[in-house]
C-alpha positions in Angstrom: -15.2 -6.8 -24.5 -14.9 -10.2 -26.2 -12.6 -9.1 -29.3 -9.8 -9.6 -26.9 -7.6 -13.1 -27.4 -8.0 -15.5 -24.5 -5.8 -14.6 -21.5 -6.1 -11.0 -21.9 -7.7 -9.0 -19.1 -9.3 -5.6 -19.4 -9.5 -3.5 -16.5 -10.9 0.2 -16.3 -9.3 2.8 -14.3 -9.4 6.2 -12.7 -6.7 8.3 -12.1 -6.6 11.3 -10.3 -3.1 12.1 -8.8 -0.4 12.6 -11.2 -2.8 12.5 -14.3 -6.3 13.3 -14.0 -9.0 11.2 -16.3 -10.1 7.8 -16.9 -9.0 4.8 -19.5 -8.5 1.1 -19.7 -5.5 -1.7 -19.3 -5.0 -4.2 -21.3 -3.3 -7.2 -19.6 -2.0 -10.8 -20.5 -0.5 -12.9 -18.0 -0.8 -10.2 -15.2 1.8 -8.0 -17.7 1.0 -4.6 -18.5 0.6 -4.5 -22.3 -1.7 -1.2 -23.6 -3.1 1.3 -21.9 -5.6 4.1 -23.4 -6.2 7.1 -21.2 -8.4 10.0 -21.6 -7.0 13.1 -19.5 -9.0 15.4 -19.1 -6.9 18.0 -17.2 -4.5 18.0 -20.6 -7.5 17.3 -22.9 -5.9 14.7 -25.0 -6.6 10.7 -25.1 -3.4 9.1 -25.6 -2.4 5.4 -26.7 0.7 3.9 -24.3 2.4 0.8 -25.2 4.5 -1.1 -22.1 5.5 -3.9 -24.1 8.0 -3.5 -27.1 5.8 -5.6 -29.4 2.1 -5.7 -29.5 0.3 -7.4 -32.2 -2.0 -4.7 -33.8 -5.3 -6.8 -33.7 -5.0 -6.6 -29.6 -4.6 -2.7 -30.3 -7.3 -2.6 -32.5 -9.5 -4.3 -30.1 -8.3 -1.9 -27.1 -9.4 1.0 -28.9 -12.9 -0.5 -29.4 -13.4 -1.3 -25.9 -12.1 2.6 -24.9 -14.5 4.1 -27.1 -17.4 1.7 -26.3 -16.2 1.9 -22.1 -14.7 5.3 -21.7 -17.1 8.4 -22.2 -15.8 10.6 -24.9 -16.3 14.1 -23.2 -13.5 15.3 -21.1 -14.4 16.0 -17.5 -13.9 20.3 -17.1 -13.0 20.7 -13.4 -13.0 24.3 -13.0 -11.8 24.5 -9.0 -15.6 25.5 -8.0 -17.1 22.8 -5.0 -20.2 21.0 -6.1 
């Protein structure tokens, strides 16, 4: 994930309480900045922003490193065990 400026920090993460899917964070300076999230209980990927202004090429790059990190397929959980 080296399009990303020096400083930034890209961390992938699970989530499985309130939302239910997979995505990655985008950090500078320990601050939240982007955060891409593929939820696969709503089907939908979705793009959030925490900061008010993020330069685009940092967007641009987050969105390379979700579809290069993140598999593409949503995960069906249909209630049955393993």
């Amino acid at each position: 994930m080296s399009n990303f400026p020096s400083g930034c920090n890209v961390v992938i993460a699970s989530d499985v309480n309130e939302r239910d899917g997979i995505g990655i964070e985008v950090y500078t300076d320990d601050k939240l900045l982007v955060e891409i999230f593929r939820d696969d209980a709503k089907r939908v990927r979705q793009v959030s922003l925490h900061e008010p202004d993020v330069e685009l090429h940092l967007i641009e790059a987050a969105i390379v490193a979700f579809k290069t990190e993140i598999p593409w397929d949503f995960i069906i959980d249909d209630g049955r065990a393993p």
